[in-house]
C-alpha positions, 0 to 999 in steps of 0.5 A: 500500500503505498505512502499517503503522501508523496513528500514530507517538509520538516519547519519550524525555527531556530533549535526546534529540533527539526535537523533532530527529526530529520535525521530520525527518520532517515532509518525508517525512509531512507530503505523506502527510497526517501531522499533528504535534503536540507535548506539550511545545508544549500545556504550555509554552503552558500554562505561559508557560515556554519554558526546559524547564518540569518536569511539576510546573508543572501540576495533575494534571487537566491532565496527565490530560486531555492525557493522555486527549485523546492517548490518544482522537486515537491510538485514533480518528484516523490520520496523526497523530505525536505528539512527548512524553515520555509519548506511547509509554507513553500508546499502550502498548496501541495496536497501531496505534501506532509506539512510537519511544523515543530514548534518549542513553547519553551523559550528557556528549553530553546536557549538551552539547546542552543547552549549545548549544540553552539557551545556558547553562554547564555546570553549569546544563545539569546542574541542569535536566537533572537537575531536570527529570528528577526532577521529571517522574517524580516527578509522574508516579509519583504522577499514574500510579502507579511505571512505568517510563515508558521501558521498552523493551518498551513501544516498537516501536523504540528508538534511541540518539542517541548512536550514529544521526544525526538522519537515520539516525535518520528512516531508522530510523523510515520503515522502521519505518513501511513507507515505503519501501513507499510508492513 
């Protein structure tokens, strides 16, 4: 029986879990013919910066040909996840697309993850959290106009990484997919 979506984007914004997700599910989808990529790997190659880079790095014209480029692979191609902060909002209108948004209601948790992940104090994980953040939508208001990127509504599945481990969190998701199906 086949998959009851084509694709899978993994959203949400800084230190969510959402590279935790992605690399969570590569043992189950992976065997099933997945491929995975991520946005965030094209820009920080893109931009030489390793440590967070902010949207703001890059020209417009780059964001909207990856952007484009995303949209086309999720509307034409199958088995494919797609991890970045905008990939749901890219793949709103496609149906085929499972839409998973993680969110963090702990701002404290979300410092503490950039704590231990960037090796940096507190405060420093305040400031690029922050930073980041600002800087991202800021750009892509102006790039895509005054969205609400993380609407729930845009996505088939939203899920606190406060409240699901990171393989409660892959349970959530493979069920979302039709997993379980599979076997």
């Amino acid at each position: 029986m086949p998959f009851l979506y084509q694709n899978i984007t993994i959203s949400g914004g800084v230190a969510v879990g959402k590279n935790t997700l992605f690399d969570n599910l590569k043992p189950y989808l992976e065997p099933k013919g997945f491929t995975f990529r991520t946005t965030g790997q094209i820009l920080r190659d893109y931009t030489q910066e390793n440590v967070m880079p902010v949207a703001s790095l890059v020209e417009d014209d780059f964001h909207r040909h990856i952007e484009k480029k995303t949209e086309s692979l999720l509307k034409n191609e199958k088995q494919w996840v797609i991890e970045g902060w905008l990939a749901g909002f890219v793949a709103r209108e496609i149906k085929s697309v499972l839409k998973v948004l993680l969110i963090c209601s702990s701002h404290d948790i979300l410092v503490d993850r950039v704590v231990n992940r960037d090796k940096v104090a507190v405060q420093k994980a305040e400031s690029l959290i922050t930073k980041r953040e600002n800087e991202n939508f800021n750009t892509w208001k102006k790039i895509y106009g005054d969205f609400n990127f993380f609407d729930p509504d845009i996505y088939d599945l939203v899920v606190d990484t406060r409240e699901s481990g990171p393989l409660e969190t892959v349970g959530k998701v493979l069920d979302c997919l039709g997993y379980k199906m599979q076997q």
